[in-house]
C-alpha positions in Angstrom: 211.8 202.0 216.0 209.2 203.0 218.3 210.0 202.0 221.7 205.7 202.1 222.7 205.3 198.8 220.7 206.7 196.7 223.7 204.7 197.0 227.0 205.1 196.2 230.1 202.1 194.9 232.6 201.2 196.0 235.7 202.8 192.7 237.2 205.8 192.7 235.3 206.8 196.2 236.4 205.8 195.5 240.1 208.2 192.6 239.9 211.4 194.5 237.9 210.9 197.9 240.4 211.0 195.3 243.5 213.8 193.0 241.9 216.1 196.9 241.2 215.3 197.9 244.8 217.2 195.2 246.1 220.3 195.5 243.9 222.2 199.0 244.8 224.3 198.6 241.5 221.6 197.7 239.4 219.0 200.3 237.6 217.4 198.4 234.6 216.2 195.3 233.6 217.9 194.3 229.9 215.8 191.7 227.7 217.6 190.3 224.7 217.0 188.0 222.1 219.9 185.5 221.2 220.2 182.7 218.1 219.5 179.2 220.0 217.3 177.5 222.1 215.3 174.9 221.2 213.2 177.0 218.9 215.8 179.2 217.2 215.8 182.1 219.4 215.6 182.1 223.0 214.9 185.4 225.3 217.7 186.5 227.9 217.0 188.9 231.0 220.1 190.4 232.6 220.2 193.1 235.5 222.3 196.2 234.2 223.3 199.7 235.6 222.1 201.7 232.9 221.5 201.8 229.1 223.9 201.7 226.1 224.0 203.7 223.6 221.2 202.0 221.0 219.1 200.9 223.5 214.8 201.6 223.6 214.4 202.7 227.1 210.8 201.4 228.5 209.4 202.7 231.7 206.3 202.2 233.7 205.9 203.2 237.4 209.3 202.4 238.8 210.5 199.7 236.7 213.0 200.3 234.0 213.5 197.6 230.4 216.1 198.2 228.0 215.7 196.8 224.7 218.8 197.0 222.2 218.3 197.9 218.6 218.7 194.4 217.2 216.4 192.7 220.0 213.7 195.3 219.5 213.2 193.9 216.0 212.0 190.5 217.3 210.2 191.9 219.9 208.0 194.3 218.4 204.4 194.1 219.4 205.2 192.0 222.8 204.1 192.3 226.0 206.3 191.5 228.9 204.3 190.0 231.3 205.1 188.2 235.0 203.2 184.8 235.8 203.3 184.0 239.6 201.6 180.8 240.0 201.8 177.2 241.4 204.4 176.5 238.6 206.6 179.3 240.0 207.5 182.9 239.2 208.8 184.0 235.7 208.9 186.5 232.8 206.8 185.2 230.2 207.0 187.2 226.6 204.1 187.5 224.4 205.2 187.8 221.3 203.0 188.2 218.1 205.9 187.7 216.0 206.7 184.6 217.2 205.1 181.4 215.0 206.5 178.4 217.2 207.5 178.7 221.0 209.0 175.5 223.2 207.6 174.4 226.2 209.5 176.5 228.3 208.5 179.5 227.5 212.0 180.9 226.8 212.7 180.2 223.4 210.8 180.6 220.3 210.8 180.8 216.0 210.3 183.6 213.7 
């Protein structure tokens, strides 16, 4: 699949090149979609060292995103984004593929 179809703004790779900085072990930022949540699917960001073997490697600037096979499915066409405002920091996902989200933000339906 091709990797281009999940970007990465400017903020979010500010945010995942100053979040690796500070972790000597850690070189990549993994997001993963898993069955649950309150919508059926929730999204799951992890620190790692480096890729496995069927992951989509997505770069921009200094920040590093790896994707695995089966996640890249449901995240086709998405932008991950970071939001910084008065209701805190996080990783938000646009996701085009996604017909109903939950209030949180961090789960979703297909």
């Amino acid at each position: 699949m091709d990797t281009q179809t999940v970007t990465l703004s400017d903020a979010a790779a500010r945010r995942i090149a100053s979040i690796i900085e500070s972790e000597a072990d850690k070189h990549a930022l993994r997001v993963s979609v898993e069955g649950g949540g309150c919508s059926g699917f929730s999204y799951k960001f992890d620190l790692v060292e480096g890729p496995e073997e069927d992951d989509a490697v997505i770069t921009k600037d200094d920040a590093t995103v790896l994707i695995d096979s089966i996640s890249l499915v449901y995240l086709a066409g998405s932008e991950i984004d970071f939001i910084d405002n008065l209701l805190g920091q996080s990783f938000q996902i646009q996701n085009p593929n996604a017909v109903a989200s939950c209030g949180c933000g961090t789960s979703f339906a297909i």
